[in-house]
LUMMIDO-838823 format. One record per residue (C-alpha): residue in one letter; x, y negated, z. Coordinates in nm, 4 decimals, padded with zeros to 6 digits, always signed. Example, Ala and Ser with C-alpha at 12.3 -4.5 7.8 and 13.67 -1.06 7.14 Angstrom:
BEGIN
<res=a; xx=+01.2300; yy=+00.4500; zz=+00.7800>
<res=s; xx=+01.3670; yy=+00.1060; zz=+00.7140>
***
This chain:
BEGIN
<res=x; xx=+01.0842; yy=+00.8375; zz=-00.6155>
<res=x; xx=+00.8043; yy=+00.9695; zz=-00.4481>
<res=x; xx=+00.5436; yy=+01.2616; zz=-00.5772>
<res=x; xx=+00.2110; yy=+01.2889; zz=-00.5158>
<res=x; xx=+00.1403; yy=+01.4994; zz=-00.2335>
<res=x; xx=+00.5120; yy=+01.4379; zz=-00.0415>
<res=x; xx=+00.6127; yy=+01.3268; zz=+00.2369>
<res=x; xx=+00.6859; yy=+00.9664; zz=+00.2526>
<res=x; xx=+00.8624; yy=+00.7196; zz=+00.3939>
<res=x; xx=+00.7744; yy=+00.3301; zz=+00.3877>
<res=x; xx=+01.0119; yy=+00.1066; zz=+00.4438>
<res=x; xx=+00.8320; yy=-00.2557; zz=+00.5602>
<res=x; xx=+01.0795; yy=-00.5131; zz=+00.3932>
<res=x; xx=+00.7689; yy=-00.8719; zz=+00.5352>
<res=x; xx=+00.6440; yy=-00.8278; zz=+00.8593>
<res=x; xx=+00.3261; yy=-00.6389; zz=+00.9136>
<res=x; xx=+00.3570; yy=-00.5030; zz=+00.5232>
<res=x; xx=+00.3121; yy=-00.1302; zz=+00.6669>
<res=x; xx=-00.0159; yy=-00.2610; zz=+00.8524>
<res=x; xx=-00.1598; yy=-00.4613; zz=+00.5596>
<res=x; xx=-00.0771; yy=-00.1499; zz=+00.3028>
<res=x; xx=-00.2570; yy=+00.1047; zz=+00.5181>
<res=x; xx=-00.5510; yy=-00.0880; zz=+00.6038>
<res=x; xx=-00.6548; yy=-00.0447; zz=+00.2576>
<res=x; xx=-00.5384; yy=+00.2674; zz=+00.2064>
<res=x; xx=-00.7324; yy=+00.5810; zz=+00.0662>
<res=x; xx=-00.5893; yy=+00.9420; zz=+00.0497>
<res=x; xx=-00.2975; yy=+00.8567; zz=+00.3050>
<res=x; xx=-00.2076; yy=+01.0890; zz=+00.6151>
<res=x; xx=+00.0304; yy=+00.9299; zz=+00.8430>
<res=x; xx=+00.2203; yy=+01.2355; zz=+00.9906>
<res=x; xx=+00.4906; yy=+01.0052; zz=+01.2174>
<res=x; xx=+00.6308; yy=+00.6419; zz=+01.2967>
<res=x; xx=+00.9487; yy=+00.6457; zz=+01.1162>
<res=x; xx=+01.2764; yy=+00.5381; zz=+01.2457>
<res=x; xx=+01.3096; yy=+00.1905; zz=+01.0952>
<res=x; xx=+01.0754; yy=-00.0564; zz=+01.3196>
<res=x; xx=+00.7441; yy=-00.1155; zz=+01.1605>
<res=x; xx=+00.8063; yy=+00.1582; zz=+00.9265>
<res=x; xx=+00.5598; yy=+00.5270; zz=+00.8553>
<res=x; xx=+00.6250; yy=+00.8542; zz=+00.7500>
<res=x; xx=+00.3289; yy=+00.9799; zz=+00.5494>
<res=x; xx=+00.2082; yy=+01.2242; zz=+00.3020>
<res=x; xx=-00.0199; yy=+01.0699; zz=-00.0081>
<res=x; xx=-00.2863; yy=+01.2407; zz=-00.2154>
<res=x; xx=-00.3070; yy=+01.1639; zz=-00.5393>
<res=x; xx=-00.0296; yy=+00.9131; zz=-00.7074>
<res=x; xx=+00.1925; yy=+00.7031; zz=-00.5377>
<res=x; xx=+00.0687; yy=+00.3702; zz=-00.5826>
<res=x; xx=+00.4465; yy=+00.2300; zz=-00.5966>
<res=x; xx=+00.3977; yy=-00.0900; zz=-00.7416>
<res=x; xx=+00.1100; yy=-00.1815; zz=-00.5016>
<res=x; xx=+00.3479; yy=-00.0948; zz=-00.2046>
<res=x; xx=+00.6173; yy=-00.3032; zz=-00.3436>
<res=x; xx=+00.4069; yy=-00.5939; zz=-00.3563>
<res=x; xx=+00.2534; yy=-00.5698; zz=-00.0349>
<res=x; xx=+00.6141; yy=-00.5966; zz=+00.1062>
<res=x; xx=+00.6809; yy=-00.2127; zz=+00.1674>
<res=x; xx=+00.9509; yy=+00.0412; zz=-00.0302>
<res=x; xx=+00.8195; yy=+00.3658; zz=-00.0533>
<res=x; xx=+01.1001; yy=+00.6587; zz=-00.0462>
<res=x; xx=+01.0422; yy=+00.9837; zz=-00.1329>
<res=x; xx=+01.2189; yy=+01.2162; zz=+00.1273>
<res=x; xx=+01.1865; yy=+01.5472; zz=+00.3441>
<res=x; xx=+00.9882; yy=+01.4170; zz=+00.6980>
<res=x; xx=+01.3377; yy=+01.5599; zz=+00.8563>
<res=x; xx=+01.5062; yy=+01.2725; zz=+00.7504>
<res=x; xx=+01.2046; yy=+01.0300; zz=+00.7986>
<res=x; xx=+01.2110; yy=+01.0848; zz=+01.2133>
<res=x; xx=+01.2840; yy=+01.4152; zz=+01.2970>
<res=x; xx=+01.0366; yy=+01.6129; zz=+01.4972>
<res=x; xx=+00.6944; yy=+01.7277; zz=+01.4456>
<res=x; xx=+00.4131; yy=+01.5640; zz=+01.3353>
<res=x; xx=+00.2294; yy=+01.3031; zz=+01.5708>
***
């Protein structure tokens, strides 16, 4: 599960879920796309809201960024 203040990854499981999450999103710093299409690696402040992101159509995994698309930060 993820932890406030972690690096995230979010997994779109409906089209445009990613988009629709982030658009009202507060306390969110997207660091990187992710690897999966449509999908973000980001870091939240505060609590993960996990059951908003599951019904908006997104699974949020808690994870090192290394493993969420390599590299830096973008």
């Amino acid at each position: 599960m993820p932890r406030a203040g972690s690096t995230v990854f979010l997994i779109p499981v409906v089209p445009h879920g990613v988009a629709r999450l982030m658009h009202d999103a507060r306390g969110v710093t997207v660091l990187r796309a992710g690897w999966i299409s449509g999908s973000l690696v980001v870091r939240i402040d505060g609590n993960v809201p996990v059951m908003a992101m599951l019904r908006a159509g997104v699974v949020p995994m808690g994870a090192p960024a290394v493993f969420c698309g390599g590299g830096a930060a973008q």
